[in-house]
Each structure stands twice: as C-alpha cells, then as structure tokens.
C-alpha positions as CSV (number, residue, x, y, z in Angstrom):
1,X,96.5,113.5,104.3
2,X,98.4,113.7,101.3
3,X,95.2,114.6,99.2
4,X,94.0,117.3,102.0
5,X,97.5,119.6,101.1
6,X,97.1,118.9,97.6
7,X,93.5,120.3,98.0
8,X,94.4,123.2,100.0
9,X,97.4,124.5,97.6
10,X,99.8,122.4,98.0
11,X,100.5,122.8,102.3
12,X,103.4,121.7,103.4
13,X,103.5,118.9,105.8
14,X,103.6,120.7,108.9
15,X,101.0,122.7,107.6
16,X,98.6,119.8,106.9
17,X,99.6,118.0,109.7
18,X,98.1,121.5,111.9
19,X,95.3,121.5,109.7
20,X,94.0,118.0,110.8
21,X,94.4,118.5,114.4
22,X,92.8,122.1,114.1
23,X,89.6,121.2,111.4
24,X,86.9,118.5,112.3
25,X,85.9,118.6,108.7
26,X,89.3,117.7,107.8
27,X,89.4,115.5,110.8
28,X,86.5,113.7,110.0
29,X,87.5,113.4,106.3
30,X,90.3,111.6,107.5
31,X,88.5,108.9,109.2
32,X,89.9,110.3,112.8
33,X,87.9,111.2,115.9
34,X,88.5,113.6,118.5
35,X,90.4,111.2,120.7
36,X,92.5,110.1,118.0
37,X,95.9,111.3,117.1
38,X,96.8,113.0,114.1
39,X,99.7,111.6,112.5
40,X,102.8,113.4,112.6
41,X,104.0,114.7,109.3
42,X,107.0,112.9,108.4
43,X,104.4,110.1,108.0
44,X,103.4,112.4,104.9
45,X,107.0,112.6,103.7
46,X,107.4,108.6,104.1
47,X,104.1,108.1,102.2
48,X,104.9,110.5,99.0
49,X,108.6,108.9,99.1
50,X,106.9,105.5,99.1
51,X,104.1,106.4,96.4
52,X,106.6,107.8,94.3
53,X,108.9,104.9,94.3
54,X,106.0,102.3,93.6
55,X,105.1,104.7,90.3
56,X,108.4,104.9,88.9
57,X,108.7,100.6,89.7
58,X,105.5,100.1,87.7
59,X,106.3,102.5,85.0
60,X,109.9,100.7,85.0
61,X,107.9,97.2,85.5
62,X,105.7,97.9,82.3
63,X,108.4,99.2,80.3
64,X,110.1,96.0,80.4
65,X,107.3,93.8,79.6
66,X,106.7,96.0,76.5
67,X,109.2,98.8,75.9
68,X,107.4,99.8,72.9
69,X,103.9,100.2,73.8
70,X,105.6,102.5,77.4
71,X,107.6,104.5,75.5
72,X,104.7,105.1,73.2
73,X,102.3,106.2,76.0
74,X,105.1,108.3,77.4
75,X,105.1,110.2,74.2
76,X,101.6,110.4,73.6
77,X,101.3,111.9,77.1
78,X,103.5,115.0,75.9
79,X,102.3,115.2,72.6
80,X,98.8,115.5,72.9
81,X,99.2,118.4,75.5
C-alpha cells in the first residue's frame, strides 16, 4: 500500500487507504478480493515507522562493522549528485 501512494503522488494514508477500497486495479494489485478488507491506514503509518527504523539499524549495523567504507558510501551518495 505504501508503494500505491508513492505512485499516485505521494497520497496520504487516508487517501490510499480510500483508494484501495474504491479501485479494483489497485485492489487487485494489492493481492485483495472483493470480500476482503482493506487495511486501515494507520497500518501504513506503522509500516513506514517500522521500515524506517530497520534502514537507519542497517545503515547504523554497517557502519560499525566498517565505519570507513559507510561513511565513504554516504559521501559518494552526495557527491556524485
């Protein structure tokens, strides 16, 4: 569900959430049928919260194991753009 926002310009939760229970393409896309329910969005809140902790744990994780080499990809990241 998190993608389908992020596709369609960044929706808000509620908005996404009202998007899969209005849209069979969306629905379907979503592995749902008609009878199922749509989850509600603070599942989408819990989800990003959760995905964003488990990035900045790896990114943490790595940067222990080699501080060099993660500081040096950080860096690269913002010099090359």
């Amino acid at each position: 569900m998190l993608l389908v926002g992020i596709w369609n310009g960044g929706l808000s939760d509620e908005a996404v959430e009202e998007m899969a229970n209005s849209n069979l393409h969306v629905m379907r896309f979503l592995g749902l049928s008609l009878e199922d329910e749509v989850p509600d969005h603070s599942v989408l809140s819990r989800s990003r919260t959760r995905l964003t902790i488990a990035a900045w744990v790896g990114w943490l994780i790595g940067a222990n194991q080699s501080p060099n080499s993660a500081a040096q990809c950080y860096c690269s990241q913002w010099v090359s753009r």
